[in-house]
Structure formats: C-alpha cells, structure tokens
C-alpha positions in Angstrom: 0.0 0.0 0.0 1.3 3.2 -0.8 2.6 5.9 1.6 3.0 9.6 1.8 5.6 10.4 -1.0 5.1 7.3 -2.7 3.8 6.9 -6.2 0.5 6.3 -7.3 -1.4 3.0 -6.1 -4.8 1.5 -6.8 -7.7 1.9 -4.1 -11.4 1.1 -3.8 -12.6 4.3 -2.9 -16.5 4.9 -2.1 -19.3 7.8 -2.3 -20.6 9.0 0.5 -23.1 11.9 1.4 -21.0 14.0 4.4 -23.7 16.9 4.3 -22.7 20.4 5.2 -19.3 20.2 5.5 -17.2 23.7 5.8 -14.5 24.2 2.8 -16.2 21.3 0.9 -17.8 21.3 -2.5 -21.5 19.9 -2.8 -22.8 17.0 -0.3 -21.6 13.7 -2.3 -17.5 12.9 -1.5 -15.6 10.0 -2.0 -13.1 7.8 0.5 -11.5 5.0 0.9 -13.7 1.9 1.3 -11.7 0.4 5.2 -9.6 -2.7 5.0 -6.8 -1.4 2.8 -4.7 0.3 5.2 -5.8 3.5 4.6 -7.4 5.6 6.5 -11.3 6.1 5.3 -11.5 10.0 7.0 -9.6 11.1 4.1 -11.5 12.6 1.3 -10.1 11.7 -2.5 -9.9 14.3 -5.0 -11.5 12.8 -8.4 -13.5 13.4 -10.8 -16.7 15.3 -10.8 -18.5 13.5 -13.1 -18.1 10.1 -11.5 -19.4 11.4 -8.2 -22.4 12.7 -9.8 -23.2 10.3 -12.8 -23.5 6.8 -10.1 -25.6 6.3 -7.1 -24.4 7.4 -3.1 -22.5 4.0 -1.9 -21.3 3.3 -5.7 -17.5 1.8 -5.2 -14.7 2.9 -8.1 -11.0 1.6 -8.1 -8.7 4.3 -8.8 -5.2 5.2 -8.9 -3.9 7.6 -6.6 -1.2 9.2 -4.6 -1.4 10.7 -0.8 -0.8 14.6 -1.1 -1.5 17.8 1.1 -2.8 20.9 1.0 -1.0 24.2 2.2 -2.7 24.0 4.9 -1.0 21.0 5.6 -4.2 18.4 5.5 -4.0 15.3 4.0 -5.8 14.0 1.1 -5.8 11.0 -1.7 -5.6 12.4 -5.4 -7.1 10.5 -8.5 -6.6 12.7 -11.4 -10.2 13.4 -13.0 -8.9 12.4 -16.6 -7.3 9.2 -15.0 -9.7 6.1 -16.1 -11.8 4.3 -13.2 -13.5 1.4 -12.5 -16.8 0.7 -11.2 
C-alpha cells in the first residue's frame, strides 16, 4: 500500500453523502472503502462527473497518490482524466 511520497497506487474508494461540511464542494465525496490500510476519513480528490453520474455507496477503483494541502491536510488524489472502474 502506498505511503505519503510514494507513487500512485490503486484503491477502492467509495461515495458517501458528508452533508454540510465547511471548505467542501457539494454534499456527495468520495473515501476509501476500510480494509486497505488506509485511512477512510480522508476525502479523495477525483473526478466530478463520477461522483455525480452513479448512485451514493457506488464503489470505483482508482489510482492515486497521498498529497496535502497548504494548509498541511492530507488528502488522496485521483486525477479526474485518469480512467476508473466501477
């Protein structure tokens, strides 16, 4: 399983309604689904469109890479133009 300033890794990653949540775009996010070693309160970065197009609870696998914000808060990044699987 990948680690902070590792390369990119595949991961089953979930959608999940967090409601009003400040600094976060629309209700529907995605995480990592548990038993991967990863922890599933980080939020993935991905696409748009494959939040919206599928159902709450659909489950993708991705590629992606731990990164941070300025503000120092990790994250999981799946670049949007990066294929997935449902």
């Amino acid at each position: 399983m990948g680690l902070p300033g590792e390369p990119y890794f595949e991961l089953l990653v979930e959608s999940f309604c967090s409601g009003p949540v400040s600094g976060r775009h629309g209700p529907i996010h995605v995480r990592p689904v548990a038993g991967q070693g990863v922890n599933t309160r980080l939020y993935v970065e991905c696409s748009r469109e494959m939040r919206e197009r599928f159902p709450v609870g659909s489950m993708f696998l991705v590629t992606a890479k731990f990164s941070n914000k300025k503000n120092g808060i990790e994250f999981l990044k799946a670049p949007y133009h990066w294929a997935t699987r449902r």
